[in-house]
Structure formats: structure tokens, C-alpha cells
C-alpha positions in Angstrom: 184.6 68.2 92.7 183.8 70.4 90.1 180.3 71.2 88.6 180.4 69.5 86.0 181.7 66.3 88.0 178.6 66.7 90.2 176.4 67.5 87.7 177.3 64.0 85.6 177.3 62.0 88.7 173.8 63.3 89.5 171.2 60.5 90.5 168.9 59.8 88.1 166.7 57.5 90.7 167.4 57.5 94.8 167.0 54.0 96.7 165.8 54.1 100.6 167.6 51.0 102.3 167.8 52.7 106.0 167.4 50.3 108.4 167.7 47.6 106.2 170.4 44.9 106.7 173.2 42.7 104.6 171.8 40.9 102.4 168.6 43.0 101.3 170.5 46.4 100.6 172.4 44.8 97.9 169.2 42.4 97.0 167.1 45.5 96.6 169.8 47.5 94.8 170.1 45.1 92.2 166.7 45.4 91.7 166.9 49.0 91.6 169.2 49.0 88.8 167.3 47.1 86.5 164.9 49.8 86.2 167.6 52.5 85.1 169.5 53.2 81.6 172.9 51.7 81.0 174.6 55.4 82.4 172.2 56.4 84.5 173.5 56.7 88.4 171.5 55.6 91.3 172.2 56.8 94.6 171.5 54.4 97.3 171.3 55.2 101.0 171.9 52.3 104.2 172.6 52.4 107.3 174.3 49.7 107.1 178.2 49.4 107.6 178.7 46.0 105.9 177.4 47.9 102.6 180.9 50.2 103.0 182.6 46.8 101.9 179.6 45.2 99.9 178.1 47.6 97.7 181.5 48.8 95.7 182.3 44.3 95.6 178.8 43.7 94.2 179.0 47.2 91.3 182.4 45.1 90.5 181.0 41.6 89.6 177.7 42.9 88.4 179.7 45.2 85.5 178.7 48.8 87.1 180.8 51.6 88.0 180.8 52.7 91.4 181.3 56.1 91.6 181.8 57.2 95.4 180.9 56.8 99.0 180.0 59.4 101.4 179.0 59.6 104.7 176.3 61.6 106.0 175.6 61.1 109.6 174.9 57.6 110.7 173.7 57.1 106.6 176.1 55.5 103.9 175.7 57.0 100.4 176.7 55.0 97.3 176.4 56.6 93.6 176.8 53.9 91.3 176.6 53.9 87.3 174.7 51.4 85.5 176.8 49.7 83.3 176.4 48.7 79.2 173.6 45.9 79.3 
């Protein structure tokens, strides 16, 4: 990934949902996102593997981008893009 790739895929806000489990992650995310910009990226961090499968579904049918996945450890990390209100 180049710099400017990571530097436009930056979070703008980070969301704690370690330890947390199907269906709050995505509950709490949803929330999260309604306090961002259309284009501004949240990152949001589980432990949780059902979120590998739910989290990109959800961005999907709610009209966000997801931008990646990545694996750090036992913790799952989502960027996501909030999409045009």
C-alpha cells in the first residue's frame, strides 16, 4: 500500500468492541458511524470472529464502503468509509 493509500484510508475516529460479541459489534458500530462525515473512515477493532463475515455484510446493506480487514493478534481490524447520507 502506498502512502498515499494509507494516508486516505486513515481513521478519522477508532471504535473499541474487544470482547464484545455478535450482535453488539455491529450494534455499536452503526452507532459509531452516525457520528462521522459521509468519507470519513472508522476503524473498528473485535475480537470477535463472526465480525470477519458480518462487518463487510452490514457496510454492504447500510451503503458504506469497506475498505479492509486485518489481523493483529487475536484482534480483527475493520476500516470502513462512511458512505453519502
Amino acid at each position: 500500500m502506498s502512502e498515499e493509500e494509507k494516508e486516505k484510508t486513515k481513521p478519522d475516529k477508532f471504535l473499541d468492541c474487544v470482547g464484545l460479541y455478535c450482535p453488539i459489534p455491529i450494534f455499536n458500530t452503526t452507532q459509531e458511524m452516525e457520528t462521522i462525515e459521509a468519507g470519513q473512515v472508522l476503524e473498528m477493532v473485535t475480537d470477535d470472529p463472526a465480525a470477519v463475515q458480518d462487518i463487510p455484510r452490514w457496510a454492504k446493506r447500510a451503503g458504506h464502503q469497506f475498505i479492509k480487514l486485518f489481523k493483529e493478534g487475536d484482534h480483527y481490524h475493520f476500516l470502513i468509509r462512511k458512505g453519502k447520507e
